[in-house]
C-alpha positions as CSV (number, residue, x, y, z in Angstrom):
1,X,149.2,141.5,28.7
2,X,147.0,144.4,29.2
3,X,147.8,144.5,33.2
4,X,151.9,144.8,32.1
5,X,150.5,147.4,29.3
6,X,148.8,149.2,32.3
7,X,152.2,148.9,34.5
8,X,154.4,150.4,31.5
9,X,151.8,153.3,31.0
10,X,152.4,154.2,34.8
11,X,156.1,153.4,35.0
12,X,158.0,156.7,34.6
13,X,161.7,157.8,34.6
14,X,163.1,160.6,35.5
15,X,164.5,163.5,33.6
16,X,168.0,162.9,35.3
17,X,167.8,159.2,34.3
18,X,166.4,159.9,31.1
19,X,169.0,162.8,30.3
20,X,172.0,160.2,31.5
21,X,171.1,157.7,29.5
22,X,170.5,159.7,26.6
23,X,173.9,161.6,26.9
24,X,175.5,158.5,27.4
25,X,174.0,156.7,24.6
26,X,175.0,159.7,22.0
27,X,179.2,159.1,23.0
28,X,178.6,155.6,22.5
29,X,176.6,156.0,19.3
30,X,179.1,158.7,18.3
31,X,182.5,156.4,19.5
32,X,181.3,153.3,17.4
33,X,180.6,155.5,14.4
34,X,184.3,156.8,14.7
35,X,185.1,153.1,15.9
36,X,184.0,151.6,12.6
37,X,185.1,154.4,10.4
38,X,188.2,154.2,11.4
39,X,188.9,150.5,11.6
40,X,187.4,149.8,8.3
41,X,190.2,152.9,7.0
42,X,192.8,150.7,9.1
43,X,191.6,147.5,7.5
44,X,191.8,149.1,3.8
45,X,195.4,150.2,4.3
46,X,196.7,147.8,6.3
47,X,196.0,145.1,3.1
48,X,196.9,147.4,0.6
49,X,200.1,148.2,2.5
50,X,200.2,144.4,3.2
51,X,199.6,144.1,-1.0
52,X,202.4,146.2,-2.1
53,X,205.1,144.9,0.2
54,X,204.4,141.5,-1.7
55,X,203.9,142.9,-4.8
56,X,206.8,140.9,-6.8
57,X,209.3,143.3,-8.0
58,X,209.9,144.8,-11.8
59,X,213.6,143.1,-11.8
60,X,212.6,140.0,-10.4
61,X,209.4,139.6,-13.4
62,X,211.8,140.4,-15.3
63,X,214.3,137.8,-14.2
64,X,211.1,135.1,-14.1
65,X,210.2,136.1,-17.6
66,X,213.7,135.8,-19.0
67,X,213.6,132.2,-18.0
68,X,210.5,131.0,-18.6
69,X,211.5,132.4,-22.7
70,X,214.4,130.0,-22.9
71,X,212.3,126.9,-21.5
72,X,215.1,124.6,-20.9
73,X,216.5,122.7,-18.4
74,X,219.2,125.0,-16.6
75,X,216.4,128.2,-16.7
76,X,214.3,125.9,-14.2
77,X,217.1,125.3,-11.8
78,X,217.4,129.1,-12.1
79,X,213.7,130.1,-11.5
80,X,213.7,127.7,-8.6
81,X,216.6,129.8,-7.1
82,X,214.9,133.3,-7.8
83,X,212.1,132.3,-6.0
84,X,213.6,130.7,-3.1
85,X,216.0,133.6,-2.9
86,X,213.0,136.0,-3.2
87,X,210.5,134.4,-1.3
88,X,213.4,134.1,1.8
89,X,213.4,138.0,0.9
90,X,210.0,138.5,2.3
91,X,209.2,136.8,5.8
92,X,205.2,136.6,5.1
93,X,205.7,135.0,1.6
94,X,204.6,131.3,2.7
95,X,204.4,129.8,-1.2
96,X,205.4,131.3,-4.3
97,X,204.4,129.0,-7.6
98,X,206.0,130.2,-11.6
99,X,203.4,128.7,-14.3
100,X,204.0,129.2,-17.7
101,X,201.7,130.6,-20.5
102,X,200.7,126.9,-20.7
103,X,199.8,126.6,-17.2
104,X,202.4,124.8,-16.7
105,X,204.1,124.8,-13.3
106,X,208.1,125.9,-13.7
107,X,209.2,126.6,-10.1
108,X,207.8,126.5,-6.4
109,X,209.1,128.0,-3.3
110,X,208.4,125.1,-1.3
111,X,211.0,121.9,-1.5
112,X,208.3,119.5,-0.2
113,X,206.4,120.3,-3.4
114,X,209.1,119.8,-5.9
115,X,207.0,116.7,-7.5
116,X,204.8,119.8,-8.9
117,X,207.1,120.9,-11.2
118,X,206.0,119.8,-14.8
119,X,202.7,119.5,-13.6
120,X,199.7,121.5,-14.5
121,X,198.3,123.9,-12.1
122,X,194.7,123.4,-11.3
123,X,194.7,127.0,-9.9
124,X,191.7,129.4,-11.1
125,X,193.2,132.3,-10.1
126,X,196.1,131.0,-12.4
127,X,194.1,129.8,-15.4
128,X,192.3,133.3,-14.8
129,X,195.7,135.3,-14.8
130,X,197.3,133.6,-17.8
131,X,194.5,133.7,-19.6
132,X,193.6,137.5,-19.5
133,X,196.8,139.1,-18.5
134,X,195.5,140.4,-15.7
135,X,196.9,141.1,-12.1
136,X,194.9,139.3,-9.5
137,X,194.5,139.7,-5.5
138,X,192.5,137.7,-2.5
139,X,192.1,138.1,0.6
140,X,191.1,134.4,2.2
141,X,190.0,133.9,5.9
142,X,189.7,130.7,5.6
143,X,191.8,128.2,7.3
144,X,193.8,130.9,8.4
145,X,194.4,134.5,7.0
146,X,196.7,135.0,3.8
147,X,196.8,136.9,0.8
148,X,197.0,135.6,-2.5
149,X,198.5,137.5,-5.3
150,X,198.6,136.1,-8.8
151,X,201.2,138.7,-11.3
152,X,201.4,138.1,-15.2
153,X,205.0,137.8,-17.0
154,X,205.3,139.6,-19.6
155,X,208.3,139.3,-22.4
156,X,210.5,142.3,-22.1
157,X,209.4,145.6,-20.4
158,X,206.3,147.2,-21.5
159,X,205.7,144.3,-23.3
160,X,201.7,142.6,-23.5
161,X,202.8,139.2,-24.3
162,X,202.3,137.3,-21.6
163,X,204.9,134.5,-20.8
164,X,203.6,133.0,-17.5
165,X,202.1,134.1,-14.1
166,X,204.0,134.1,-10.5
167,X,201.5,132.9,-7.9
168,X,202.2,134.4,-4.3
169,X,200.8,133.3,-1.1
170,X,201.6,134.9,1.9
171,X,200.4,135.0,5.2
172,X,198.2,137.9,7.1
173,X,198.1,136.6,10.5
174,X,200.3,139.5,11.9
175,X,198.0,141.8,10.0
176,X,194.9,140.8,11.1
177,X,196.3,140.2,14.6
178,X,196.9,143.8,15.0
179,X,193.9,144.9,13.5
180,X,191.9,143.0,16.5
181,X,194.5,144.6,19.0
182,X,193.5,147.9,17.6
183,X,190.0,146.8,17.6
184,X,190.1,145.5,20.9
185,X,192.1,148.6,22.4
186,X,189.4,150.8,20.8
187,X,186.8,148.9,22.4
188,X,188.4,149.4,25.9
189,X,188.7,152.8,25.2
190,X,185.4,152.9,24.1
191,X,183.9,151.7,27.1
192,X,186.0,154.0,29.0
193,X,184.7,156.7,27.5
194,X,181.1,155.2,27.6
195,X,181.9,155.2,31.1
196,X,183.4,158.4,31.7
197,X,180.6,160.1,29.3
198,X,177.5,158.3,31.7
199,X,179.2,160.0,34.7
200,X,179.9,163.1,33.2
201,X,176.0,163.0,31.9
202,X,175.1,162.2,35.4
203,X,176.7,165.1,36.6
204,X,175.7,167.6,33.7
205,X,172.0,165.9,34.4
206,X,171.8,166.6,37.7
207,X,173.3,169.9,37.6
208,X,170.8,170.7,35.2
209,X,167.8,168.8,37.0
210,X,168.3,169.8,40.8
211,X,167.3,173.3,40.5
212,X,164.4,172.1,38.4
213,X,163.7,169.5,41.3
214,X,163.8,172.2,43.3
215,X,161.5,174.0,42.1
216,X,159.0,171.3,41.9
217,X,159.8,171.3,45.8
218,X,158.7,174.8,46.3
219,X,155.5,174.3,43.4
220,X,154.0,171.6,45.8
221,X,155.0,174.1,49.2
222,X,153.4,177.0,47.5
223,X,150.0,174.5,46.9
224,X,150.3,173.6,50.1
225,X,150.0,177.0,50.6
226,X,153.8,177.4,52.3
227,X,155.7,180.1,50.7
228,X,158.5,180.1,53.3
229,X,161.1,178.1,51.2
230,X,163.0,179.7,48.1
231,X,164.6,178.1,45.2
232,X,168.8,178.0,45.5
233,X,170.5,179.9,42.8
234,X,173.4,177.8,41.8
235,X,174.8,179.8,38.6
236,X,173.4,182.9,36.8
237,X,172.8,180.9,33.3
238,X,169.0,180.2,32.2
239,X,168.4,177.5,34.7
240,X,169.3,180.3,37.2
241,X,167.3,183.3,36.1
242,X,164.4,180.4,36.2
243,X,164.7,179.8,39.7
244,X,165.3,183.8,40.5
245,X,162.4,184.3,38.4
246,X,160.4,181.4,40.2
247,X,161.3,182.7,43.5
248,X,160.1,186.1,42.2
249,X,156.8,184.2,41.1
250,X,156.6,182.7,44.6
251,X,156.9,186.1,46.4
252,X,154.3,187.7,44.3
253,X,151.8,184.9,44.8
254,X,152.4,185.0,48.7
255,X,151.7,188.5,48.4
256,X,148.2,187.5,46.1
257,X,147.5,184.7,48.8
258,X,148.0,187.0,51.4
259,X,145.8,189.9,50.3
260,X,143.6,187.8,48.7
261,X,143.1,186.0,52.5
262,X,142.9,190.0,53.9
263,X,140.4,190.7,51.2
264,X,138.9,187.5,52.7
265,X,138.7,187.9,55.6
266,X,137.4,191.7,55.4
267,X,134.7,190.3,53.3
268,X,134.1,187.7,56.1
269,X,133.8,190.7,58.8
270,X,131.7,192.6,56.8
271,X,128.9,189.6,56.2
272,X,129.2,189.0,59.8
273,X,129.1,192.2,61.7
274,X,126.5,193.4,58.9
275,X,123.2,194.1,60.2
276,X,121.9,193.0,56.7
277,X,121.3,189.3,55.4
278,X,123.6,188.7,52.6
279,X,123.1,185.8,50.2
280,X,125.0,184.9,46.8
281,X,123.8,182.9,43.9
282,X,125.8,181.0,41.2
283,X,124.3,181.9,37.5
284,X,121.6,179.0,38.2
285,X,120.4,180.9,41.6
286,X,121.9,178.3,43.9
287,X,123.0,179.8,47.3
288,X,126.9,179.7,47.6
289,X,127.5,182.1,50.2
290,X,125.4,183.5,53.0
291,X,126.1,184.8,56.4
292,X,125.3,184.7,59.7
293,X,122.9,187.5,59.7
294,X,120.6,185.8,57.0
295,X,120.8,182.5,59.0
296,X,119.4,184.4,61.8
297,X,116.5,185.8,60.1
298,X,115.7,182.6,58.2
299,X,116.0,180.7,61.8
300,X,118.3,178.0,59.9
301,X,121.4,176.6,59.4
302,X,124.4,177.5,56.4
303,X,123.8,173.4,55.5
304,X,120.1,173.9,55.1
305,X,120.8,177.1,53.0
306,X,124.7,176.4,50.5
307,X,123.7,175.2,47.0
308,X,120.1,175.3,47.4
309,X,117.8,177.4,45.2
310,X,117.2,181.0,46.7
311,X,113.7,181.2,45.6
312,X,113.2,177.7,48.1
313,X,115.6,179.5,50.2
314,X,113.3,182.6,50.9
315,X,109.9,179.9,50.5
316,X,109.0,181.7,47.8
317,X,107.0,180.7,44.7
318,X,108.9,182.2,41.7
319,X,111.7,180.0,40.2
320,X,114.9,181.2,40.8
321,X,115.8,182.2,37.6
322,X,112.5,184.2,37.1
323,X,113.6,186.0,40.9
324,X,117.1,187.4,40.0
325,X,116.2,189.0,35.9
326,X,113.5,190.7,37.5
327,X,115.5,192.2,39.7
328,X,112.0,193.5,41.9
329,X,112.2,194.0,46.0
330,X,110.4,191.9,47.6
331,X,108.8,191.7,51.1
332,X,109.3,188.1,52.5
333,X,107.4,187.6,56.3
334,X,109.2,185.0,58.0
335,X,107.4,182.3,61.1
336,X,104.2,184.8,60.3
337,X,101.5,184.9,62.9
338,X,103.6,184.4,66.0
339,X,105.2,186.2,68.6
340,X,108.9,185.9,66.2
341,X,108.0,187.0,63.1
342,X,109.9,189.0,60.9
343,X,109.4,191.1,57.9
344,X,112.4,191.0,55.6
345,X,112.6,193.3,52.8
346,X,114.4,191.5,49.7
347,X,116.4,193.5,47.2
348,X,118.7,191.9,44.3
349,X,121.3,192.8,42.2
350,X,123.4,190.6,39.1
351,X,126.9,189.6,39.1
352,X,128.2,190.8,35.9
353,X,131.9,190.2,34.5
354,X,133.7,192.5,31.8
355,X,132.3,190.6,29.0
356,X,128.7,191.3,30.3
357,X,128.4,187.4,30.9
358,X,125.9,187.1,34.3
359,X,128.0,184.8,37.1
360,X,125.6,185.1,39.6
361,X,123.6,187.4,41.8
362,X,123.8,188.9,45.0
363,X,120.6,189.2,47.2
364,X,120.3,191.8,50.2
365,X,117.9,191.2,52.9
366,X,117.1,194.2,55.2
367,X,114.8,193.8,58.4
368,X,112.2,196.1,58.0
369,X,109.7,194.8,61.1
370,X,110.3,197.4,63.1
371,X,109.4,200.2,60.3
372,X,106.6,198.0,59.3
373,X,105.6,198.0,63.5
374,X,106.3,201.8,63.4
375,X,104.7,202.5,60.3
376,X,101.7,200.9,61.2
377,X,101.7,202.2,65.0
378,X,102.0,205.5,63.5
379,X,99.0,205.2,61.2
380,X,97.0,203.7,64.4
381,X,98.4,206.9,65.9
382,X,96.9,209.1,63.7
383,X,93.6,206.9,63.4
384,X,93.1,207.0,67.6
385,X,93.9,210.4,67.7
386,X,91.3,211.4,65.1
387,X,89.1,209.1,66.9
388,X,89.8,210.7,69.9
389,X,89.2,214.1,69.0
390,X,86.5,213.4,66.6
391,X,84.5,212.0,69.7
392,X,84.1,215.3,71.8
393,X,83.7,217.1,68.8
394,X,80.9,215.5,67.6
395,X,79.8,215.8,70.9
396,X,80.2,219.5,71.1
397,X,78.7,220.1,67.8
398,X,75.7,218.5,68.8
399,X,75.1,220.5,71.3
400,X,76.4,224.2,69.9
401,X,73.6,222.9,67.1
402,X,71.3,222.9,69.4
403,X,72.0,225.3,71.3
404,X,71.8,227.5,68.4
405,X,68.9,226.2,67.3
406,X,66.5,228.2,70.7
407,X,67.7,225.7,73.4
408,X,70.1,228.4,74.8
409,X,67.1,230.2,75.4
410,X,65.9,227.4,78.4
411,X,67.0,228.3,82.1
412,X,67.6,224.7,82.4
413,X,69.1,222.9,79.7
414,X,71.3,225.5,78.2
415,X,73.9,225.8,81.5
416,X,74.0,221.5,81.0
417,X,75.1,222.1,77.8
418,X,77.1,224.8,78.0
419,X,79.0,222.6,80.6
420,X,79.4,219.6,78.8
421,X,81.3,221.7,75.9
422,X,83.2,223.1,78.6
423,X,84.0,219.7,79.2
424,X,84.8,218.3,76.2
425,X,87.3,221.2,75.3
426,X,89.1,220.9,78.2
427,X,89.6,217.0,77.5
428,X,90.6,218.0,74.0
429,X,93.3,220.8,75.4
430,X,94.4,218.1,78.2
431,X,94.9,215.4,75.2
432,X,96.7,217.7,72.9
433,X,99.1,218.9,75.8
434,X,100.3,215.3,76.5
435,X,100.5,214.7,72.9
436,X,103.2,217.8,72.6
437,X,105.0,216.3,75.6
438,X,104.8,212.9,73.9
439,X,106.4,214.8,71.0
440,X,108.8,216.6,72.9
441,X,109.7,213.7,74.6
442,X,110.1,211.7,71.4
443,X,112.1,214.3,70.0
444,X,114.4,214.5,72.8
445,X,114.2,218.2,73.4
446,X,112.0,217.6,76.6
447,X,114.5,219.4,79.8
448,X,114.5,217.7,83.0
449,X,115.4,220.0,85.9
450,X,117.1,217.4,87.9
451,X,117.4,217.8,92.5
452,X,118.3,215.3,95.2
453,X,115.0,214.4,96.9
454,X,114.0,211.9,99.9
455,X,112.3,209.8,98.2
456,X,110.6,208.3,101.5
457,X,109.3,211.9,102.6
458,X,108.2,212.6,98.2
459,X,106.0,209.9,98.0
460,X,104.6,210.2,101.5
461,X,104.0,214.4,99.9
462,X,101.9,212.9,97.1
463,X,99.9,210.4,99.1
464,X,99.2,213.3,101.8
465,X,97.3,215.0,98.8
466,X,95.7,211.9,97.6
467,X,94.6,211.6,101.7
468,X,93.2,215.0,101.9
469,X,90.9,213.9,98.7
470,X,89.5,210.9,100.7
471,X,88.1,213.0,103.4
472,X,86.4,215.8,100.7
473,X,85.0,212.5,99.0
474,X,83.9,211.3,102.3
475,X,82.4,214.7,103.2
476,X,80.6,214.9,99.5
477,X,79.0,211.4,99.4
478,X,81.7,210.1,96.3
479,X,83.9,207.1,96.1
480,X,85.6,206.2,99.4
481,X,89.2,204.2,99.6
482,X,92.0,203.6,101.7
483,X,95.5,204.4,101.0
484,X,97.6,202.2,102.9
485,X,102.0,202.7,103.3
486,X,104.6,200.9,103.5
487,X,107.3,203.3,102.9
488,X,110.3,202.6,105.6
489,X,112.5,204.5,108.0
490,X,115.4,204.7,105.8
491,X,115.8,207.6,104.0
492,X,116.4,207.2,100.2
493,X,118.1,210.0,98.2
494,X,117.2,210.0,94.8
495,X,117.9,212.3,91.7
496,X,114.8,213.3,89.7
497,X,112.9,216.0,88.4
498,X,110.1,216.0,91.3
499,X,107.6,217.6,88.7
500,X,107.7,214.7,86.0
501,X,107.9,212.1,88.8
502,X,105.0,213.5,90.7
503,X,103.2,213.3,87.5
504,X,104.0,210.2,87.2
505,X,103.0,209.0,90.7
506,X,99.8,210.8,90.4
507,X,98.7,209.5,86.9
508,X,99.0,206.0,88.2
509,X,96.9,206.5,91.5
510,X,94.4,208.5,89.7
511,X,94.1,205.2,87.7
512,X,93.7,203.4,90.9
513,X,91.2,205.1,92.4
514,X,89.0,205.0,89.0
515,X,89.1,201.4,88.6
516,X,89.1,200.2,92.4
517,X,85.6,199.6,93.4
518,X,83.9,202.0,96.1
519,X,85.4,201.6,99.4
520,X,88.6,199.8,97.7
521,X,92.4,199.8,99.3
522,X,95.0,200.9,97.3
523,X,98.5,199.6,98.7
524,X,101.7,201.7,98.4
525,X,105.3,200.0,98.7
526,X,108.8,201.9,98.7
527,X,111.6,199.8,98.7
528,X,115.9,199.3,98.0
529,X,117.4,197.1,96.6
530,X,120.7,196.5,93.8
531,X,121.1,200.7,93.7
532,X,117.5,201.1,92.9
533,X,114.6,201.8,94.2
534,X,111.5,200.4,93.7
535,X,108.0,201.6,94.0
536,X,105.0,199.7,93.9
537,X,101.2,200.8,93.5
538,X,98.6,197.9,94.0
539,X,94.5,198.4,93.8
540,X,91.8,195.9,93.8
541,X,89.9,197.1,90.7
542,X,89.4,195.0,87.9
543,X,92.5,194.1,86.9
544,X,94.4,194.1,83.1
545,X,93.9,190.5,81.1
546,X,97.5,189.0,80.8
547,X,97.9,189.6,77.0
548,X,96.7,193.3,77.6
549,X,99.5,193.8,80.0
550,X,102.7,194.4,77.3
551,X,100.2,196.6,76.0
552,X,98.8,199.1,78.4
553,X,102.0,201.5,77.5
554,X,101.4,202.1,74.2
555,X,99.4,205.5,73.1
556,X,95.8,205.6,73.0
557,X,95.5,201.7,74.5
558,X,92.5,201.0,76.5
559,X,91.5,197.1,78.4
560,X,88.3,198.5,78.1
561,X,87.6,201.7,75.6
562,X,83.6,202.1,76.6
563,X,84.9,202.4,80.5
564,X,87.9,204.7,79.8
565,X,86.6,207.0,77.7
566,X,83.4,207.0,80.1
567,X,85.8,208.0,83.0
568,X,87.5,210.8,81.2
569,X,91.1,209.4,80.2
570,X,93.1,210.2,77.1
571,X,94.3,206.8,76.7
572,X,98.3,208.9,77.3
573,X,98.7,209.0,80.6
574,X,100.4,205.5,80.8
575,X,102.5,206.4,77.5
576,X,103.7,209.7,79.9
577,X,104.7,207.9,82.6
578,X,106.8,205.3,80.5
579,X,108.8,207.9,78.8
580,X,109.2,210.1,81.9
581,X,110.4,207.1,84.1
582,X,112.5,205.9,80.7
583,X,114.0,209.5,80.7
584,X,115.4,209.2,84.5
585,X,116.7,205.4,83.3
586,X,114.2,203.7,85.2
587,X,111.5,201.5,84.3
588,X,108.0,201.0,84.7
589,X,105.4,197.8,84.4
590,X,102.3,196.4,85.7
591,X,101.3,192.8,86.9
592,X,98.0,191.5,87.8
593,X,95.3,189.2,86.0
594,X,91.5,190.1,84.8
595,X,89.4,190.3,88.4
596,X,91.9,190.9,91.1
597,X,93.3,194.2,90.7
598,X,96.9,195.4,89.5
599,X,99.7,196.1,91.0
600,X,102.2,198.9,89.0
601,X,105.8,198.8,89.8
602,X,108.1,201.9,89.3
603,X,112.1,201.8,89.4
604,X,114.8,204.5,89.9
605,X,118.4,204.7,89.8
606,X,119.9,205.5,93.6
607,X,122.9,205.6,95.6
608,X,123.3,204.2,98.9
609,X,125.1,207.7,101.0
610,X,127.1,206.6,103.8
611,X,127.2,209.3,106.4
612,X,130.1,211.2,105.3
613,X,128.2,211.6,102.2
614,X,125.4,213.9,103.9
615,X,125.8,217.4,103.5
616,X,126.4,219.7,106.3
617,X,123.7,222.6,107.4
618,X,125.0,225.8,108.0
């Protein structure tokens, strides 16, 4: 019972079926109202017509009455001929019976009931007539259909005193036989109309329920997200300015859908071209949307990251909640201690509707390593420099002190120390000049006055110097080394500024020669190769450690400080180079280990120049 309970709750019927059946249930209801309203009037009238046209006649009472007064022998013969003639009068009369006051029957219509006469009438409807003076009628349907009308007989017109009754039975068969042919005709006609009303409901339905079909049609299209199809427009009545306004509806949510996907997808751009992390938070702090830049910086994945708390999100302590009231930046390091880290700077912000009520929050992250790198290189900047400085100062103060306290005064000491100062101040005067071409440089404002040079016959220049210095250190008992080439045939044309590239050349052999030991071979390589050329210095000093390598580039860096500083460098001269080479859109590095030397390699931009390229002499 419950399973066909369950099956009823889910059986539905349609508004077309529902609206037929309906319809056609009203012209039936309707029909058999009129039906019985009219047949029961048709009944009523057809008997009381049926009543009065055996209603026994005023004269013929009369006549009846007349008789039955004398009460003799000849007045019987003579009511027996009034009826008969009376009731052959009137087709439907079957029996006619004349009892006296006495119930006493007088006269009967029928011969075969002749033996009657003189007898008394057991007849209730009789007793009942002669007894109150009352006309009497009844309908019986029993045994066939007849009518049976019992009339008093009164003595003389207007006249109360009753004389007798005439009993009158006559048959309703034709009566009641055209009643059901009515009934039956009205039936047919009510079926044909039953009929004819359940078609005409199904068409009125369906008229009325197609364009609402229609538009369920085009309600599932538009959630499927299909806007395409529109609703037909079959009259301009209600149903009709429904579907025109539905259609209307449909247009304006394409439009919606559509610049609600532009919006969408903008949105979408933005987070992903955005050099920012981006993360958003429903009004518990669970991520819901995050993009591609903030998966990078995390080094994880969007499924590790959507509905999971921000604060676990970002590995940080605070409950979420506690993370978006406050509202605070943050700094958040991420893979801290290895060659990847990050430093993320974390700011937030609350999603607020109209009504004030907080939805959520949004959560910026901005990559602040490099400022953090900068920031702190600067402040090491500023800390080597003082260092720097601070160290030939002190040592010049020390000796100006004493100087000034007699020891100018001694033949011997006093030129020492009077060229020690000298020294020291031009090593300060040499450090701040490469620090305001380090400036320059970094400002951009340095000029390079740019020539096409043989770069084969420009390094061979320098070295010729470098060769010359050999021989004086030879001749004065210093450090002896041997410069050995392998520069090539082929002439290379190159455009640089021969100054800044001759300092560079220079600062990187002076290097050489300080760290190779005494009577050490410094190795010089020129090269092509891809449209540049590439230059290569190798000594057999000490050599840079590995880790030290990424480093040696950086301002005021020194392998080893003691040894640096005791050989007179600024700690700059590598930092020069880098941004010189950098500014002619080369690029500069060193390789080597710790105990066998480095070699420094130096690369240029060039153009291979076919003969017709060479310039003619005049």
């Amino acid at each position: 019972m419950k399973n066909l309970k369950k099956k009823f709750k889910h059986l539905t019927i349609s508004i077309n079926t529902t609206m037929a059946i309906v319809f056609m249930a009203m012209i039936i209801a309707t029909i058999e109202v009129i039906g019985a309203y009219f047949t029961r009037q048709l009944e009523q009238n057809s008997i009381e017509n049926f009543q009065s046209s055996i209603q026994v006649l005023p004269i013929v009472s009369n006549q009846l009455s007349m008789q039955l007064l004398k009460d003799d022998k000849h007045s019987d013969n003579k009511l027996n001929q009034i009826v008969n003639d009376y009731s052959n009068g009137i087709g439907t009369i079957s029996e006619i019976i004349v009892v006296d006051n006495k119930d006493i029957i007088r006269a009967v219509s029928n011969l075969d009931d002749k033996n009657r006469i003189g007898q008394r009438v057991n007849n209730s409807l009789v007793k009942q007539v002669t007894s109150t003076g009352r006309q009497v009628t009844k309908v019986v349907n029993d045994q066939g259909d007849y009518m049976i009308q019992v009339t008093p007989l009164n003595a003389g017109n207007g006249s109360t005193n009753n004389v007798g009754a005439i009993y009158v039975r006559a048959s309703m068969g034709g009566v009641f036989s055209e009643l059901r042919n009515i009934s039956l005709m009205f039936l047919i006609t009510s079926l044909i109309a039953a009929l004819m009303g359940a078609v005409l409901s199904l068409v009125v339905s369906h008229a009325i329920t197609k364009p609402i079909e229609e538009m369920q049609r085009q309600a599932l299209s538009i959630a499927d997200g299909d806007y395409s199809s529109q609703v037909k427009i079959y009259s301009n009545d209600e149903l009709g300015q429904l579907g025109q306004a539905f259609n209307t509806l449909s247009i304006q949510i394409e439009r919606s859908q559509e610049e609600s996907e532009s919006e969408q997808r903008r949105l979408d751009s933005v987070l992903s071209h955005m050099s920012d992390g981006v993360l958003a938070t429903d009004r518990h702090g669970n991520v819901n949307v995050v993009n591609q830049m903030t998966l990078n910086f995390l080094d994880t994945t969007e499924e590790a990251v959507i509905n999971k708390p921000i604060s676990t999100v970002l590995g940080l302590t605070e409950s979420s909640q506690d993370l978006i009231a406050s509202q605070k930046g943050i700094a958040i390091t991420v893979n801290e201690g290895t060659r990847d880290e990050v430093i993320l700077h974390a700011s937030f912000s609350l999603i607020k509707r109209v009504t004030g009520f907080v939805s959520g929050s949004v959560c910026v992250l901005h990559d602040i390593t490099e400022q953090q790198k900068n920031e702190n290189s600067q402040k090491q900047f500023v800390s080597n420099v003082s260092h720097e400085l601070r160290t030939p100062l002190t040592s010049m103060h020390a000796y100006i002190e004493t100087l000034n306290e007699g020891a100018w005064k001694d033949p011997e000491i006093a030129p020492k120390f009077l060229q020690v100062t000298q020294e020291e101040t031009e090593r300060m005067i040499r450090m701040i000049s490469e620090l305001l071409s380090l400036s320059r440089m970094d400002r951009g404002v340095s000029k390079l006055d740019f020539e096409w040079v043989n770069f084969n016959d420009f390094v061979a220049h320098i070295l010729d110097r470098f060769d010359m210095i050999v021989k004086t250190n030879e001749k004065e008992g210093k450090k002896k080394y041997t410069i050995r080439r392998y520069l090539g045939s082929q002439a290379l044309w190159v455009e640089i500024d021969t100054d800044k590239i001759a300092q560079v050349i220079d600062n990187i052999m002076n290097n050489a020669i300080k760290y190779s030991p005494n009577g050490g071979v410094i190795t010089v390589k020129l090269s092509s190769e891809q449209h540049r050329v590439v230059l290569s210095i190798a000594d057999q000093g000490l050599g840079i450690p590995r880790e030290d390598l990424k480093k040696i580039f950086d301002r005021f860096y020194r392998v080893d400080k003691a040894r640096s500083r005791a050989q007179g460098g600024t700690g700059l001269g590598l930092a020069i180079s880098k941004e010189i080479v950098e500014e002619h859109h080369g690029q500069i590095w060193a390789s080597g280990s710790e105990g066998k030397g480095s070699i420094f390699y130096i690369t240029l931009p060039y153009e291979p120049m076919s003969e017709g390229d060479d310039w003619d002499e005049v």
